[in-house]
GUVEXKOL-507051 format. One record per atom (N, C-alpha, C): x, y, z. Coordinates in steps of 0.02 Angstrom, whole numbers, padded with zeros to 5 digits, always signed. Layout:
N
XYZ/...
***
This chain:
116
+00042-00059+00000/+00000+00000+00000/+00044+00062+00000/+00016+00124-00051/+00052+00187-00030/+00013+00221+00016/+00038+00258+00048/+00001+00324+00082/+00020+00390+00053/-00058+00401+00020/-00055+00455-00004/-00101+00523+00051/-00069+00589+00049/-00102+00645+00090/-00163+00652+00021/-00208+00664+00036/-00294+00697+00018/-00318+00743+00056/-00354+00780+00013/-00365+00843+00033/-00474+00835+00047/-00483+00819+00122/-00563+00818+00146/-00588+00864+00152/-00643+00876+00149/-00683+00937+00174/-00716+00917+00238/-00712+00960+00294/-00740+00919+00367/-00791+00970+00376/-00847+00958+00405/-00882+01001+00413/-00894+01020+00492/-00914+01072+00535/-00905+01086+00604/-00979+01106+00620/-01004+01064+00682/-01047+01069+00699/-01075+01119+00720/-01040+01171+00741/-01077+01248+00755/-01127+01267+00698/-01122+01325+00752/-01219+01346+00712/-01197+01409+00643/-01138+01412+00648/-01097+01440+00579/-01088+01387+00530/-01070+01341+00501/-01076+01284+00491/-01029+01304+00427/-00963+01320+00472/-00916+01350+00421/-00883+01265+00394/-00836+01270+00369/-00837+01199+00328/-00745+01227+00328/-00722+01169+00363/-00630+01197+00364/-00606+01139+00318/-00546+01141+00288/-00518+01081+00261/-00443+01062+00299/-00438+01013+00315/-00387+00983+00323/-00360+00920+00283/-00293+00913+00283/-00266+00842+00257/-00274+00773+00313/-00284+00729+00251/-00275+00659+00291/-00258+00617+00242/-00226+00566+00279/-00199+00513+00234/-00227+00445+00233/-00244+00413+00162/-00257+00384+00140/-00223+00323+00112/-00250+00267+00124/-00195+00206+00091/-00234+00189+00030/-00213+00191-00033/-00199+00173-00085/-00179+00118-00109/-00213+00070-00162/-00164+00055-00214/-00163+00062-00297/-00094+00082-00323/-00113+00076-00379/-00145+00041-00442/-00170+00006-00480/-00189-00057-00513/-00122-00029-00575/-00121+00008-00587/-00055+00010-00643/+00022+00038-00598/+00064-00005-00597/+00136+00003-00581/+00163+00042-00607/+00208+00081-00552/+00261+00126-00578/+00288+00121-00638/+00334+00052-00661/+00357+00028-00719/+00317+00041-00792/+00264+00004-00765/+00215+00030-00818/+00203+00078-00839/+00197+00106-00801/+00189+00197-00810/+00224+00220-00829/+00283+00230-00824/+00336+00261-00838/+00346+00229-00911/+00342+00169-00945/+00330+00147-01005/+00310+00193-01049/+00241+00194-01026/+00198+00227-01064/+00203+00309-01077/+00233+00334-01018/+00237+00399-01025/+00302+00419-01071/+00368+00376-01072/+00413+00377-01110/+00389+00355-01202/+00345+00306-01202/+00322+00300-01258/+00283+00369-01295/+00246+00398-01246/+00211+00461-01261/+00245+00516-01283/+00292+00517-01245/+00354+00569-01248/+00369+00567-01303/+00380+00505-01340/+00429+00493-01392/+00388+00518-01454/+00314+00491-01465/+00268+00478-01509/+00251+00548-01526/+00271+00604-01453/+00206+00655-01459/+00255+00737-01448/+00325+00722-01424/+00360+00767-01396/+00435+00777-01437/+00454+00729-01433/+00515+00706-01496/+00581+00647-01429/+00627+00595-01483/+00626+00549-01472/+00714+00579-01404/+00722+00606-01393/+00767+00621-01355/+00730+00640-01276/+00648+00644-01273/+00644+00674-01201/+00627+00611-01172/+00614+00598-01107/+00606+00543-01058/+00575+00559-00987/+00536+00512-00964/+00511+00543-00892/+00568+00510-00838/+00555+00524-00794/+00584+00517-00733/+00548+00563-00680/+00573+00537-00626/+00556+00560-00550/+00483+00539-00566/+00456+00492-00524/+00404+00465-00536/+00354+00477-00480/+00277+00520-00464/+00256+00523-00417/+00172+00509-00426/+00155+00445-00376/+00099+00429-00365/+00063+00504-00316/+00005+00537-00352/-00016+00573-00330/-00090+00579-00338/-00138+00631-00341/-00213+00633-00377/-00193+00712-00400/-00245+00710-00460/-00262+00772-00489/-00333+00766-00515/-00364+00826-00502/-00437+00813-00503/-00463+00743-00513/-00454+00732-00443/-00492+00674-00407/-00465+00602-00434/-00430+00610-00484/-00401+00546-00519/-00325+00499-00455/-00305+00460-00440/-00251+00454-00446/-00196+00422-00508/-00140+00476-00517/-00100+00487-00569/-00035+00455-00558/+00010+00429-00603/+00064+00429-00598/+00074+00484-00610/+00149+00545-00598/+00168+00587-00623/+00226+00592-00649/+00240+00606-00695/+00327+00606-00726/+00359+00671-00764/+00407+00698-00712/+00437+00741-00745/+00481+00724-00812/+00476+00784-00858/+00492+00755-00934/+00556+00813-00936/+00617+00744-00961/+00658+00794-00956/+00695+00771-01054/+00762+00827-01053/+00770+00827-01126/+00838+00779-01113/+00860+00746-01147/+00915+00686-01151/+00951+00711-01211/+01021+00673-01182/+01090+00684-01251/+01132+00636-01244/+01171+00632-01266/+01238+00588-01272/+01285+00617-01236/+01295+00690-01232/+01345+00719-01229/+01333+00764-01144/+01275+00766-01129/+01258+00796-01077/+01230+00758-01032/+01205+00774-00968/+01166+00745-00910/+01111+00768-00933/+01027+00732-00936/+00973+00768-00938/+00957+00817-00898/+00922+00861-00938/+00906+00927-00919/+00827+00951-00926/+00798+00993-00871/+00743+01015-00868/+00732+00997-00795/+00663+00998-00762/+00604+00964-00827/+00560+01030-00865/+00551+00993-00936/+00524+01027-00968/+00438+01033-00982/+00422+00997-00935/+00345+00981-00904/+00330+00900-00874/+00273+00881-00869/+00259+00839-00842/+00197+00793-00880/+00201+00741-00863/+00168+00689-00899/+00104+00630-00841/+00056+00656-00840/+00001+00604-00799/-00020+00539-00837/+00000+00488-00801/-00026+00435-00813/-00086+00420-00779/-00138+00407-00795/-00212+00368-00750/-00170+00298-00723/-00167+00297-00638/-00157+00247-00606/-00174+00190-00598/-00255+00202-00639/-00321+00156-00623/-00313+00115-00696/-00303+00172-00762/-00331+00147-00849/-00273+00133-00851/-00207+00191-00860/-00136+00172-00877/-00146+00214-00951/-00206+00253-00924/-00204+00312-01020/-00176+00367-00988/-00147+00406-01038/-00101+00470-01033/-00149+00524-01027/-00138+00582-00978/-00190+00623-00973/-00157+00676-00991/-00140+00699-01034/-00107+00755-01074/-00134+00750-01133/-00154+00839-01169/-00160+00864-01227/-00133+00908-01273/-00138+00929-01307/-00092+00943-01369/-00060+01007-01353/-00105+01058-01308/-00071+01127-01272/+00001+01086-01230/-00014+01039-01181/+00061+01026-01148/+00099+01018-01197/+00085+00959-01243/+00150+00933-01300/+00183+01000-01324/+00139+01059-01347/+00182+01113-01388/+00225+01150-01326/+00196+01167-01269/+00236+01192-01225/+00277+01150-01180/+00294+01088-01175/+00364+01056-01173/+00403+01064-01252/+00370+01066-01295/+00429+01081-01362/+00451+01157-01347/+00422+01188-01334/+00441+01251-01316/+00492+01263-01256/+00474+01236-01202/+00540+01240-01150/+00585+01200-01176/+00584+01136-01200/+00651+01106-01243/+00695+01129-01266/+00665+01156-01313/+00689+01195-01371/+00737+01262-01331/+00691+01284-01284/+00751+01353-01255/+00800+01319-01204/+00804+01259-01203/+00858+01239-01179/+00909+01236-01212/+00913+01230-01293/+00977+01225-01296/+00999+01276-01339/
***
């Protein structure tokens, strides 16, 4: 199991019935593996971004309400250490489909690109 922090809404019994949020943590599991994920998001990268970028740093998290793999996308060389990140890549934890659209792809080509 991971433990992931989530964000509740608690509600308070006073006669204000103001509504506070606090964190709590939650145990999790993923149905799609890190490995996997990271597969797929490198495949994406390649298909959709160009064939030199790669994810790494890998973080089980949620984004609107989903839990995500997350992978920072960085730019790769022969000659250098990778560099960036030049955005980030959501995997669905649950499907293992890529939750990125065509606005991210052009603006990781865009921070890429002013990298070098």
């Amino acid at each position: 199991m991971i433990e992931l922090p989530i964000q509740v809404i608690i509600k308070s019994d006073d006669a204000s019935r103001v509504a506070t949020e606090t964190m709590r943590n939650k145990y999790v599991r993923a149905a799609v593996d890190e490995r996997t994920a990271r597969r797929t998001a490198n495949r994406w990268l390649v298909e959709r971004v160009g064939n030199m970028v790669m994810a790494d740093q890998p973080l089980l998290t949620q984004s609107a309400g989903q839990l995500v793999w997350r992978f920072d996308a960085f730019v790769t060389s022969l000659s250098r250490a990778p560099r960036g990140p030049i955005g980030h890549v959501d995997v669905d934890a649950t499907t293992g489909q890529v939750l990125a659209d065509d606005r991210a792809v052009e603006e990781m080509k865009r921070r890429g690109t002013s990298l070098q």
